[in-house]
PDBQT receptor file of N, H, CA, C and O in Angstrom, charges set to zero:
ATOM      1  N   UNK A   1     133.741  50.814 109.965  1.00  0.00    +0.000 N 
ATOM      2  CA  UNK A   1     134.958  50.949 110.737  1.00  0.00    +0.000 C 
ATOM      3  C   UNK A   1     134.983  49.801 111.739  1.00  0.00    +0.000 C 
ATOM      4  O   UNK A   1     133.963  49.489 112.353  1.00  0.00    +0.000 OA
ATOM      5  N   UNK A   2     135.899  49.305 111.870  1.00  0.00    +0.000 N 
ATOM      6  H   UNK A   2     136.728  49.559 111.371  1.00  0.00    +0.000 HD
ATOM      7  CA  UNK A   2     136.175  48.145 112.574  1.00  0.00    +0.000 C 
ATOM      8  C   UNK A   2     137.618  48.203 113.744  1.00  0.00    +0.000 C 
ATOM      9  O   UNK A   2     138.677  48.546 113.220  1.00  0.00    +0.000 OA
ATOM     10  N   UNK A   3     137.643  47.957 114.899  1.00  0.00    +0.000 N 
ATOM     11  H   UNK A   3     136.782  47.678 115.325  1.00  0.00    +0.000 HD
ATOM     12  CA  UNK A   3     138.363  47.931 116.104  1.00  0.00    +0.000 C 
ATOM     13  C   UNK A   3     138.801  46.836 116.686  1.00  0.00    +0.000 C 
ATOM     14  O   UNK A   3     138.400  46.328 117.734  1.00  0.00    +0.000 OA
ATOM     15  N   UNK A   4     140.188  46.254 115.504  1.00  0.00    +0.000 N 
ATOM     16  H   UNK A   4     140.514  46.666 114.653  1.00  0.00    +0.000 HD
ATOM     17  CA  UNK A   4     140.819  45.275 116.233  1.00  0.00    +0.000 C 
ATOM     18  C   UNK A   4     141.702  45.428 116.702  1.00  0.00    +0.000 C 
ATOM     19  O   UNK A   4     142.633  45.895 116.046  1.00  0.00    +0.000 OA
ATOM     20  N   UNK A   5     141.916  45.029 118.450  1.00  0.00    +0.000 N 
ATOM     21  H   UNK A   5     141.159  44.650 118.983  1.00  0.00    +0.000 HD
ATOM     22  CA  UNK A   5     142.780  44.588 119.490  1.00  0.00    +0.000 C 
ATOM     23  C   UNK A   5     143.006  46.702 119.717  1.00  0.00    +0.000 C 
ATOM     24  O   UNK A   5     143.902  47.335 120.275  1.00  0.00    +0.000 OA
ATOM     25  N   UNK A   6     142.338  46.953 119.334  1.00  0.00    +0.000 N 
ATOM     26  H   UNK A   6     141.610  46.439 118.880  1.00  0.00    +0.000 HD
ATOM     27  CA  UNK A   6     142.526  48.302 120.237  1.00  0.00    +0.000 C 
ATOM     28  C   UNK A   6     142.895  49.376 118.985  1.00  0.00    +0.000 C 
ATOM     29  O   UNK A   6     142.904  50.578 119.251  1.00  0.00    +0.000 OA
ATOM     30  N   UNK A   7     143.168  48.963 117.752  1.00  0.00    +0.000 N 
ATOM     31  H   UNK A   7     143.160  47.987 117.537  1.00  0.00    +0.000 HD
ATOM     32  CA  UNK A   7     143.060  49.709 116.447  1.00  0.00    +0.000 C 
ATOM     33  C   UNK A   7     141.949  49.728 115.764  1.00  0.00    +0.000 C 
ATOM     34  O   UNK A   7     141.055  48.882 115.791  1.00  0.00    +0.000 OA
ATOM     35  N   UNK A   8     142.001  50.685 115.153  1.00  0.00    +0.000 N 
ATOM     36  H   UNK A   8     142.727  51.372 115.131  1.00  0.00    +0.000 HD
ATOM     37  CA  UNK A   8     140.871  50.881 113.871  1.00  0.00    +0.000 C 
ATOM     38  C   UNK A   8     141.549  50.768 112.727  1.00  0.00    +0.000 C 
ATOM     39  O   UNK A   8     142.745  50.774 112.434  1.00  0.00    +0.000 OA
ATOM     40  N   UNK A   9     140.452  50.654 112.082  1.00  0.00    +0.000 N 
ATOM     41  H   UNK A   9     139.481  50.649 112.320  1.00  0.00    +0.000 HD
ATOM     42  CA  UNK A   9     140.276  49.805 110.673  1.00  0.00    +0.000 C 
ATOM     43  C   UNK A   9     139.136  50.411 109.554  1.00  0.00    +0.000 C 
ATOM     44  O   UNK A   9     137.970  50.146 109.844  1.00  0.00    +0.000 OA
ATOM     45  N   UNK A  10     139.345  51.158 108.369  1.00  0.00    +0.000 N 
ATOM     46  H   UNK A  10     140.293  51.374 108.133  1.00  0.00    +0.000 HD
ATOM     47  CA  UNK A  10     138.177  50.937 107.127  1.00  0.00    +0.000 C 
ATOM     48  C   UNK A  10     138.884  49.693 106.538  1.00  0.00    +0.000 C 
ATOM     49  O   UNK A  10     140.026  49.392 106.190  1.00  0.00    +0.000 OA
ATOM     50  N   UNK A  11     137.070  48.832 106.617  1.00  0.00    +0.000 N 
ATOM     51  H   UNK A  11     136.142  49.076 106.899  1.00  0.00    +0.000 HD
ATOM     52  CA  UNK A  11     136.911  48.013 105.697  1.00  0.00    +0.000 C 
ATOM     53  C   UNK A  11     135.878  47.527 104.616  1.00  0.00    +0.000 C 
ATOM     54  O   UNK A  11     134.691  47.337 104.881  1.00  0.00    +0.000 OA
ATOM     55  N   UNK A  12     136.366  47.366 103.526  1.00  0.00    +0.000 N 
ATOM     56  H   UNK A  12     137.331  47.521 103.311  1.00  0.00    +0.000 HD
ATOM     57  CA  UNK A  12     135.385  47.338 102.834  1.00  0.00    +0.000 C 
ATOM     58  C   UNK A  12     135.167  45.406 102.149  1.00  0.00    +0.000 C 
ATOM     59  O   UNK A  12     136.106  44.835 101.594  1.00  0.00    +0.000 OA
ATOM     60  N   UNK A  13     133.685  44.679 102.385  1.00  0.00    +0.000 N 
ATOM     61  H   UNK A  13     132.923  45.143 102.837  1.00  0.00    +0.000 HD
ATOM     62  CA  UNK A  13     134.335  43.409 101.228  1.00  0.00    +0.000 C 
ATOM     63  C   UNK A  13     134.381  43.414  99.850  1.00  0.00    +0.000 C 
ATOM     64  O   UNK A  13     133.622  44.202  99.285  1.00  0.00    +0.000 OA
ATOM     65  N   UNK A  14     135.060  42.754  99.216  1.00  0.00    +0.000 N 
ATOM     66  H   UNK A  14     135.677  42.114  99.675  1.00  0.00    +0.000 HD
ATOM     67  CA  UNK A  14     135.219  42.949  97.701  1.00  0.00    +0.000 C 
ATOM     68  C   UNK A  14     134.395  41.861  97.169  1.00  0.00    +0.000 C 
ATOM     69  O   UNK A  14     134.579  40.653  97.318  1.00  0.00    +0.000 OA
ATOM     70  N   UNK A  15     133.461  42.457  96.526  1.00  0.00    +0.000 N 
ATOM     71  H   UNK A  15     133.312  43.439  96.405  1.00  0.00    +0.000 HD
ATOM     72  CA  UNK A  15     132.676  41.789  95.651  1.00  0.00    +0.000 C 
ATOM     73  C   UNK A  15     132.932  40.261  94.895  1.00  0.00    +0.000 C 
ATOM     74  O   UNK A  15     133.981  39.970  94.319  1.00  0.00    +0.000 OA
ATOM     75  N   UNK A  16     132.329  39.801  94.961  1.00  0.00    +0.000 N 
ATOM     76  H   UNK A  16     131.477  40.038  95.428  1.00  0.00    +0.000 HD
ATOM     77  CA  UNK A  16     132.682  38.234  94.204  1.00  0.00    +0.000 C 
ATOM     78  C   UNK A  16     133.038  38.168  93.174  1.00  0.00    +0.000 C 
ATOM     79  O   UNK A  16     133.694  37.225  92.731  1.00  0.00    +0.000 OA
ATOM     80  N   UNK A  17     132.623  39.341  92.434  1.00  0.00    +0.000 N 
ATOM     81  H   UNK A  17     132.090  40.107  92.794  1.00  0.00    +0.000 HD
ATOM     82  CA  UNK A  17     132.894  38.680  91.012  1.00  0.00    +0.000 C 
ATOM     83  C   UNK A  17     134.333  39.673  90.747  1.00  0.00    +0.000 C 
ATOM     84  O   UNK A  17     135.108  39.335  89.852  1.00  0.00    +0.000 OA
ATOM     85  N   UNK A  18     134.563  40.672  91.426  1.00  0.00    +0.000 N 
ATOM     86  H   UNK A  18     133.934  40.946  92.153  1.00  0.00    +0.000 HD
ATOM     87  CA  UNK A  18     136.066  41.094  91.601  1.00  0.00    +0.000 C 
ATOM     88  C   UNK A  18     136.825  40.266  92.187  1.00  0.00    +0.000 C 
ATOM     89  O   UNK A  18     137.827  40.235  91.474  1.00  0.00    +0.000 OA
ATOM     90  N   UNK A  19     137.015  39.392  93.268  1.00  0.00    +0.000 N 
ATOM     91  H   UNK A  19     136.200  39.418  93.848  1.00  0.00    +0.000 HD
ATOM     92  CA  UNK A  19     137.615  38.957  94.222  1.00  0.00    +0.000 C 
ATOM     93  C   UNK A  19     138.942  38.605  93.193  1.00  0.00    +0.000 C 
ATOM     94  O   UNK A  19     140.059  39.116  93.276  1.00  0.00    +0.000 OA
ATOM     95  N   UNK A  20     138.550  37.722  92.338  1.00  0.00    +0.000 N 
ATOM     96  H   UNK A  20     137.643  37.307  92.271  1.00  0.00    +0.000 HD
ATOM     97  CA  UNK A  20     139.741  37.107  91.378  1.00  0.00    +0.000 C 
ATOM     98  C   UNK A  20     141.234  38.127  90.731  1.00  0.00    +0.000 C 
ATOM     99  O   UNK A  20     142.425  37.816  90.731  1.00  0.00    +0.000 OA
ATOM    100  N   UNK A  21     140.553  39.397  90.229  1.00  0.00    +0.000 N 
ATOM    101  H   UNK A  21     139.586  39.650  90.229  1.00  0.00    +0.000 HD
ATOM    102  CA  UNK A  21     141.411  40.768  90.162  1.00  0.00    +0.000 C 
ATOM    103  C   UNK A  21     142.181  42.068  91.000  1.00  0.00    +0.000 C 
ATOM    104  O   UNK A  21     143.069  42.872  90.719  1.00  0.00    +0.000 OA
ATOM    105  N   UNK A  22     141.247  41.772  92.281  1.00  0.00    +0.000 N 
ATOM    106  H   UNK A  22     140.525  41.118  92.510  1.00  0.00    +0.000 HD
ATOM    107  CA  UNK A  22     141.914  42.017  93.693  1.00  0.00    +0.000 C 
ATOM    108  C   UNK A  22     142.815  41.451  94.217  1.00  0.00    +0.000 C 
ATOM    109  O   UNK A  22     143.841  41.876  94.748  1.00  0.00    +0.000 OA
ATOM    110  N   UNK A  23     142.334  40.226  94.034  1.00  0.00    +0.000 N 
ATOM    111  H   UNK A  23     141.500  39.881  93.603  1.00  0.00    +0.000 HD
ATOM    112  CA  UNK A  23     143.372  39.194  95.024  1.00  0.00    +0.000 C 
ATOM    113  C   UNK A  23     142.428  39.052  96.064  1.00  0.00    +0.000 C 
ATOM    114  O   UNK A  23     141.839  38.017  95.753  1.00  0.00    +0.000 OA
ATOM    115  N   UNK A  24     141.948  39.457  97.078  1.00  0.00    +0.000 N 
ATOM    116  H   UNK A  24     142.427  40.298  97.331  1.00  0.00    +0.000 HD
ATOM    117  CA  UNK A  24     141.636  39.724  98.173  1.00  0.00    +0.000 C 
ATOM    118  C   UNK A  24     139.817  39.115  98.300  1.00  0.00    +0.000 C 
ATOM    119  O   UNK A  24     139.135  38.773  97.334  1.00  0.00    +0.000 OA
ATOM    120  N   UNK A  25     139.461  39.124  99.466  1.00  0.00    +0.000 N 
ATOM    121  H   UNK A  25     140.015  39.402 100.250  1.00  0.00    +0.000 HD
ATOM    122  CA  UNK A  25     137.784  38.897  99.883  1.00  0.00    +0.000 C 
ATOM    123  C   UNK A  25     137.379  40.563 100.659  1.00  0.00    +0.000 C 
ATOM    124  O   UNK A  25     136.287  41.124 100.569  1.00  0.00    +0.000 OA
ATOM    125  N   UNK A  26     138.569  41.070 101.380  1.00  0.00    +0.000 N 
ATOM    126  H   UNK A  26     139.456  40.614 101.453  1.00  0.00    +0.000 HD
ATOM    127  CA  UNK A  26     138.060  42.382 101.811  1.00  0.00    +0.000 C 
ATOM    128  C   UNK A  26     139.326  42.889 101.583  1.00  0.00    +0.000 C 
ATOM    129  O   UNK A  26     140.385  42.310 101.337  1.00  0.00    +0.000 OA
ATOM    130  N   UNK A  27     138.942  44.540 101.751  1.00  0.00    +0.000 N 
ATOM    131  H   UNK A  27     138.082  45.010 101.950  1.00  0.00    +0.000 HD
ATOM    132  CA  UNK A  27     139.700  45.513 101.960  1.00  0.00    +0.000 C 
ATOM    133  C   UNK A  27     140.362  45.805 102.675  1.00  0.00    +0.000 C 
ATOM    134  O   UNK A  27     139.485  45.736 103.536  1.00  0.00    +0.000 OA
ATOM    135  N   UNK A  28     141.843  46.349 103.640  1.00  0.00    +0.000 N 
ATOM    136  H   UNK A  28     142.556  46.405 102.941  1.00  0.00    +0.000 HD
ATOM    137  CA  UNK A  28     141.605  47.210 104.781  1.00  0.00    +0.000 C 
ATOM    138  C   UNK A  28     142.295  48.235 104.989  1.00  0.00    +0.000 C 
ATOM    139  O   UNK A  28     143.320  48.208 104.308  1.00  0.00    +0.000 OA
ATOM    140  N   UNK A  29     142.182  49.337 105.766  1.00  0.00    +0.000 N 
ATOM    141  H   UNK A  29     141.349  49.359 106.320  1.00  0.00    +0.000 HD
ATOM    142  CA  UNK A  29     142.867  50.243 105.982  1.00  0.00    +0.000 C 
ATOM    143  C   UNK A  29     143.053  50.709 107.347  1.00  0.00    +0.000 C 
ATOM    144  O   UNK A  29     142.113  51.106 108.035  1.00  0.00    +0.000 OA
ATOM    145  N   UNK A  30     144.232  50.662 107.733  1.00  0.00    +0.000 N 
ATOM    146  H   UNK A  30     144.995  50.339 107.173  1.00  0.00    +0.000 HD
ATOM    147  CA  UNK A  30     144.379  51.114 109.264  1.00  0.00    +0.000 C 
ATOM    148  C   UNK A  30     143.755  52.656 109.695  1.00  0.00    +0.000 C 
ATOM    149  O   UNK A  30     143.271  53.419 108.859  1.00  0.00    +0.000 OA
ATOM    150  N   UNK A  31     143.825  52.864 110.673  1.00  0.00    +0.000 N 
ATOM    151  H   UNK A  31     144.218  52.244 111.352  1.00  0.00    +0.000 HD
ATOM    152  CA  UNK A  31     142.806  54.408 110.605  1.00  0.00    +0.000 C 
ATOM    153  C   UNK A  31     144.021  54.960 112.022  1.00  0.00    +0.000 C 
ATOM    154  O   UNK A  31     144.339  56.119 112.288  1.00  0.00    +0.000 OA
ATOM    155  N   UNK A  32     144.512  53.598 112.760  1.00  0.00    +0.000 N 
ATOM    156  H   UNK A  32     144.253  52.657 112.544  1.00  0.00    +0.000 HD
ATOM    157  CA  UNK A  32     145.319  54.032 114.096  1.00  0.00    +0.000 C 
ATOM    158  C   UNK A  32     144.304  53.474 115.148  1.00  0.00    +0.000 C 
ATOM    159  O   UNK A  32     143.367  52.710 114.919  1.00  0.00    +0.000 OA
ATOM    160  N   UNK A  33     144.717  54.064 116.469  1.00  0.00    +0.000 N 
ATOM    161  H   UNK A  33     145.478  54.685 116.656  1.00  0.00    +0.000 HD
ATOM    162  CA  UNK A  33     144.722  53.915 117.808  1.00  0.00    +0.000 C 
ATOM    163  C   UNK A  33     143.345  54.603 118.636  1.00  0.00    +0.000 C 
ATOM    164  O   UNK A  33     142.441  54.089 119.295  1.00  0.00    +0.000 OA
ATOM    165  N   UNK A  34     143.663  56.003 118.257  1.00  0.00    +0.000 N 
ATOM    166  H   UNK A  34     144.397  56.420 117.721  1.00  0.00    +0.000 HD
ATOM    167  CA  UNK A  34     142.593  56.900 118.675  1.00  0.00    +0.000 C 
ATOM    168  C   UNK A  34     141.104  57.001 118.208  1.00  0.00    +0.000 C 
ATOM    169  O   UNK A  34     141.162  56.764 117.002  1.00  0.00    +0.000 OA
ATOM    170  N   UNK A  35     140.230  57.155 118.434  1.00  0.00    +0.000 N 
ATOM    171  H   UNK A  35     140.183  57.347 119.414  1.00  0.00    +0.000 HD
ATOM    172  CA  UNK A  35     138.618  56.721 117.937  1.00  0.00    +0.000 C 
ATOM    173  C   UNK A  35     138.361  58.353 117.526  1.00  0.00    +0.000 C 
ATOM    174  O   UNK A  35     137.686  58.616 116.531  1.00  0.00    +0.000 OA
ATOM    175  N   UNK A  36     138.935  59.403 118.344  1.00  0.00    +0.000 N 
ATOM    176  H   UNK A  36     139.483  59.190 119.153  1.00  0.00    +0.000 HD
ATOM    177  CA  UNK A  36     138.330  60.597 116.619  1.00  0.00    +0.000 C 
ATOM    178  C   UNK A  36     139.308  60.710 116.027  1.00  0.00    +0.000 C 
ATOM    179  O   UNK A  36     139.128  61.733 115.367  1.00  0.00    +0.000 OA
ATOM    180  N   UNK A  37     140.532  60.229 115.746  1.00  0.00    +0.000 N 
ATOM    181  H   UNK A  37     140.678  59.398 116.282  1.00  0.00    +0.000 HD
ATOM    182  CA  UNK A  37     141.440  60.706 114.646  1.00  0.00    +0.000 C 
ATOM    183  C   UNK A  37     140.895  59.406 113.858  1.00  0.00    +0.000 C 
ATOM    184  O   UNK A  37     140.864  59.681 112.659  1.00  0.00    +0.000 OA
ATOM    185  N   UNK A  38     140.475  58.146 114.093  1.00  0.00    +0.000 N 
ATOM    186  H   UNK A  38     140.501  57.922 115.067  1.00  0.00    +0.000 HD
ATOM    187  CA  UNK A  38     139.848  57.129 113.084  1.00  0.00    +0.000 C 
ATOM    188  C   UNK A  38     139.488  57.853 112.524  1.00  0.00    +0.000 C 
ATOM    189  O   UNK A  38     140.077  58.259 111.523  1.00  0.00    +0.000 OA
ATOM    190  N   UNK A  39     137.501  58.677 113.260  1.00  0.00    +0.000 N 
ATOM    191  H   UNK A  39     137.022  58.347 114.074  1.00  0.00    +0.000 HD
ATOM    192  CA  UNK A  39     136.507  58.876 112.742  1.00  0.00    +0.000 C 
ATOM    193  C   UNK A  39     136.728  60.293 111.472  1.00  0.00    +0.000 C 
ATOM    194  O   UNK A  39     135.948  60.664 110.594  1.00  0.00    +0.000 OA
ATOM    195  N   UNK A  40     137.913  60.742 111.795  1.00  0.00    +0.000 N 
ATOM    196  H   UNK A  40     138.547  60.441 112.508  1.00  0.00    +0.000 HD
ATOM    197  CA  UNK A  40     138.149  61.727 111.187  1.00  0.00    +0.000 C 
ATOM    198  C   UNK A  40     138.836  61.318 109.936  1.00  0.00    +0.000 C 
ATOM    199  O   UNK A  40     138.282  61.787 108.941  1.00  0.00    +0.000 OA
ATOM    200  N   UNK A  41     140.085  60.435 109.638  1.00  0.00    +0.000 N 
ATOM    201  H   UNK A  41     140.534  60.054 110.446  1.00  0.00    +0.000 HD
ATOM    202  CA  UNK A  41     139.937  59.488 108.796  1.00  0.00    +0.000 C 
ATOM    203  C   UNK A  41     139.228  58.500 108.056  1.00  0.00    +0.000 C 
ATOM    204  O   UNK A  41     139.592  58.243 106.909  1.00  0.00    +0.000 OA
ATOM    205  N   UNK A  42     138.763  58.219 108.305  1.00  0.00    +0.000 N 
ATOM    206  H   UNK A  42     138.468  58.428 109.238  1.00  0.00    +0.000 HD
ATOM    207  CA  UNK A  42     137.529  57.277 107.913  1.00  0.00    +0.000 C 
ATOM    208  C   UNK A  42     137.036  57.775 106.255  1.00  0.00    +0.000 C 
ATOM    209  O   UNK A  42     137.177  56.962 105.341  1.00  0.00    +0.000 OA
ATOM    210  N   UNK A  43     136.602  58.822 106.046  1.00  0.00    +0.000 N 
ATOM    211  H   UNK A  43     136.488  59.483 106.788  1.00  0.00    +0.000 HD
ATOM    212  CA  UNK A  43     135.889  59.243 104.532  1.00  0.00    +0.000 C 
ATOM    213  C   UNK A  43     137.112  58.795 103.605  1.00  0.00    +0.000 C 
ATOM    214  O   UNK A  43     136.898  57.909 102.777  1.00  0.00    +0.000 OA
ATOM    215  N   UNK A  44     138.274  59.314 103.694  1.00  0.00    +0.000 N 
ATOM    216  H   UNK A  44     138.448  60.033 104.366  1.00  0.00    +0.000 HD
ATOM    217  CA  UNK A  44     139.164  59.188 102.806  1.00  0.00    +0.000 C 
ATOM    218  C   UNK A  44     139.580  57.806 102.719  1.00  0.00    +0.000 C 
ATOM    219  O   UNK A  44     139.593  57.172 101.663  1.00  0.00    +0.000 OA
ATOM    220  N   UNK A  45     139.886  57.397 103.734  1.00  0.00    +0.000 N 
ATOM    221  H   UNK A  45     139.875  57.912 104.591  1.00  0.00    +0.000 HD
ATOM    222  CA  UNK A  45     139.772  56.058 103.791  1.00  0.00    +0.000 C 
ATOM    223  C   UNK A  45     138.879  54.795 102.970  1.00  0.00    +0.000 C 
ATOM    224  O   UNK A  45     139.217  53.776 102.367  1.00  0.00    +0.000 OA
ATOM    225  N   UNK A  46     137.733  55.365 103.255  1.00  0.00    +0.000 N 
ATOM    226  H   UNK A  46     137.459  56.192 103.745  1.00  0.00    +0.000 HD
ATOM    227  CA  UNK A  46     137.005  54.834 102.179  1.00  0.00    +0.000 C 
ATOM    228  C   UNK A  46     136.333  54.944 100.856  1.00  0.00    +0.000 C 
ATOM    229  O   UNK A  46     135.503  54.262 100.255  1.00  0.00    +0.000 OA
ATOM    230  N   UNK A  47     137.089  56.217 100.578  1.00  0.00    +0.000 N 
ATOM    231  H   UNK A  47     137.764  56.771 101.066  1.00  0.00    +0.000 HD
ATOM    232  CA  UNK A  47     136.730  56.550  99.405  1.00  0.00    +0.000 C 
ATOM    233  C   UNK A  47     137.991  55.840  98.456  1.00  0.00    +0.000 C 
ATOM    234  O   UNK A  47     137.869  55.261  97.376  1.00  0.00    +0.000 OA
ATOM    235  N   UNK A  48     138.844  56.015  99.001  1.00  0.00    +0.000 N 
ATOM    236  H   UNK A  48     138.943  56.485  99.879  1.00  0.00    +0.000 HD
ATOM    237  CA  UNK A  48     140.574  55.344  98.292  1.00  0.00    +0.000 C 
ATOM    238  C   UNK A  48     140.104  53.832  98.381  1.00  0.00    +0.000 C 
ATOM    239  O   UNK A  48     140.874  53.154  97.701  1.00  0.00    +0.000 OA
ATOM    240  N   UNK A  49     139.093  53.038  98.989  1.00  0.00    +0.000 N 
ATOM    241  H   UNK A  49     138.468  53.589  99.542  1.00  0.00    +0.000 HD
ATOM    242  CA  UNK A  49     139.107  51.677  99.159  1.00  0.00    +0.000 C 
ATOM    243  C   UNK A  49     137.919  51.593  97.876  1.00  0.00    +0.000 C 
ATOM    244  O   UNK A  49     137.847  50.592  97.162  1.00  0.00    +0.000 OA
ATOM    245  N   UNK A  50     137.279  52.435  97.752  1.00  0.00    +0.000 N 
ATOM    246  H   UNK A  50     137.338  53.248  98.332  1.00  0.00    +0.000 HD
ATOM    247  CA  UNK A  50     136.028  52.225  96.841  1.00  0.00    +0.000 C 
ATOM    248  C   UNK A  50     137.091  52.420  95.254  1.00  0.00    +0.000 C 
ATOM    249  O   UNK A  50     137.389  51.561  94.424  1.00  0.00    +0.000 OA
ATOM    250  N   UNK A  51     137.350  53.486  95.294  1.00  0.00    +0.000 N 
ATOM    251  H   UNK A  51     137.108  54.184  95.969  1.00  0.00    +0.000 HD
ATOM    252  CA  UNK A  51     138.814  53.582  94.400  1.00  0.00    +0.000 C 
ATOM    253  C   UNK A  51     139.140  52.497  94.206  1.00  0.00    +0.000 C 
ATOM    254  O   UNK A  51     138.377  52.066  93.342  1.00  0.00    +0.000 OA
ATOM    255  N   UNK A  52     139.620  51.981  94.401  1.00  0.00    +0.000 N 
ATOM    256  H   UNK A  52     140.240  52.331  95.103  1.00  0.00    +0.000 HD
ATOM    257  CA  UNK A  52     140.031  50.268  94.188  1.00  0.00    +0.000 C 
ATOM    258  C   UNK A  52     139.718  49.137  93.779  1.00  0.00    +0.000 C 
ATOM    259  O   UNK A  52     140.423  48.227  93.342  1.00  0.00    +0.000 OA
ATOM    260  N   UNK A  53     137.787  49.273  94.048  1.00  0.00    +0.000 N 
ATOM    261  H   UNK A  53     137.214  50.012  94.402  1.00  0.00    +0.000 HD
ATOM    262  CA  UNK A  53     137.158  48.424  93.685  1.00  0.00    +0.000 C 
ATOM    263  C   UNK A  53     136.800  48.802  92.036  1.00  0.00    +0.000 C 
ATOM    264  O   UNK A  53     136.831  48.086  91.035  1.00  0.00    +0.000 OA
ATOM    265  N   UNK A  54     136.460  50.207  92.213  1.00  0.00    +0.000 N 
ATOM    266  H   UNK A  54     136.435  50.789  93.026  1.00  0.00    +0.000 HD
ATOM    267  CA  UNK A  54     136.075  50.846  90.968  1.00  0.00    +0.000 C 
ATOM    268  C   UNK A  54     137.384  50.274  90.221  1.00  0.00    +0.000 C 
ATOM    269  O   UNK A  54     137.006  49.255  89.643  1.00  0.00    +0.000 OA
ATOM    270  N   UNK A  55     138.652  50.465  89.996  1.00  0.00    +0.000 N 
ATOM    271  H   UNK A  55     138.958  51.293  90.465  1.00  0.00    +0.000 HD
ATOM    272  CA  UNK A  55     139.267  50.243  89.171  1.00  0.00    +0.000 C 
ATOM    273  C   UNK A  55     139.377  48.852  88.774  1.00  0.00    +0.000 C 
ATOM    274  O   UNK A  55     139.703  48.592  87.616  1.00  0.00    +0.000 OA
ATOM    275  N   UNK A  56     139.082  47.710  89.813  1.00  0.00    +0.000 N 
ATOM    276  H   UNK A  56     138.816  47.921  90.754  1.00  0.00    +0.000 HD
ATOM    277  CA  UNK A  56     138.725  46.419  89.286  1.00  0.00    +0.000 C 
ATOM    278  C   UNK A  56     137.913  45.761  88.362  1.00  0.00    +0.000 C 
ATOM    279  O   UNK A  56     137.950  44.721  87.704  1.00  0.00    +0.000 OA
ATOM    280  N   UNK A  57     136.721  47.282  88.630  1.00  0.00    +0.000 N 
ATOM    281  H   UNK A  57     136.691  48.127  89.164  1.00  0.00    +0.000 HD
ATOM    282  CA  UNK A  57     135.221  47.251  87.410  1.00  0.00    +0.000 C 
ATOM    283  C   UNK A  57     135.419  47.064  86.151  1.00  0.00    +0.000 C 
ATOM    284  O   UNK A  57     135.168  46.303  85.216  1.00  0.00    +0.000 OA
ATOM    285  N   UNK A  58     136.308  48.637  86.631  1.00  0.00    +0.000 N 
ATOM    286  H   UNK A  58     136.512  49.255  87.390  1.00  0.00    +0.000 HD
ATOM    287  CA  UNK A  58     136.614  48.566  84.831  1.00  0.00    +0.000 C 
ATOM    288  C   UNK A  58     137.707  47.683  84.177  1.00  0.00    +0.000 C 
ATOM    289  O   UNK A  58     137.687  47.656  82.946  1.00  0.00    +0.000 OA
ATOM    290  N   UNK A  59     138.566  47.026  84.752  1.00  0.00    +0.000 N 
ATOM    291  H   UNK A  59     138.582  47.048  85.751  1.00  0.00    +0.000 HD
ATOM    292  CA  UNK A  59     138.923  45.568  84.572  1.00  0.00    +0.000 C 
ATOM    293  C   UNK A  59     138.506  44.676  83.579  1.00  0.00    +0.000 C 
ATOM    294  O   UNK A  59     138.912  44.096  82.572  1.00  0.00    +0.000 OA
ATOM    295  N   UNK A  60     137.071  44.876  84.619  1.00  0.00    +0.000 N 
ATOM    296  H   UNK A  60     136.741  45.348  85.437  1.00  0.00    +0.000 HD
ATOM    297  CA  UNK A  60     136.257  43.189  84.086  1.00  0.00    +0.000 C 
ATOM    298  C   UNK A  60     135.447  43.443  83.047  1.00  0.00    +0.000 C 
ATOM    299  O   UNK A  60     134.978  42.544  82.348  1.00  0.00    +0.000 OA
ATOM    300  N   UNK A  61     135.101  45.348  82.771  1.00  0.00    +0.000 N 
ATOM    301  H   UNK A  61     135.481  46.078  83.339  1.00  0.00    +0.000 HD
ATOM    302  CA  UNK A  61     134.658  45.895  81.477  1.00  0.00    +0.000 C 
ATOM    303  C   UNK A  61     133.431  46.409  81.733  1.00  0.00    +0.000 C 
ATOM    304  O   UNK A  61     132.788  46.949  80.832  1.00  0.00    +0.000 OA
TER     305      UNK A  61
């Protein structure tokens, strides 16, 4: 979880050898303002970001 300029953030980086099928070098997901409604967000958050990567996997086979 990451806290820029006073927001939170899940982030995850995307693997190298995905990067090309992502688009992307990292992930992110806003979480908001407040630090326990983040922390309380946060699992789903990163489970939907892992989600993502996983579906890039099977992509590449």
């Amino acid at each position: 979880m990451a806290n820029r300029k006073g927001r939170y953030h899940a982030w995850l980086v995307v693997p190298k050898d995905l990067r090309r099928i992502v688009g992307k070098t990292e992930l992110r997901t806003p979480l908001g303002g407040d630090d326990e409604e983040a922390v309380k967000h946060l699992p789903g958050a990163v489970a939907q970001l892992q989600h993502q990567i996983a579906l890039a996997e099977r992509q590449v086979g």
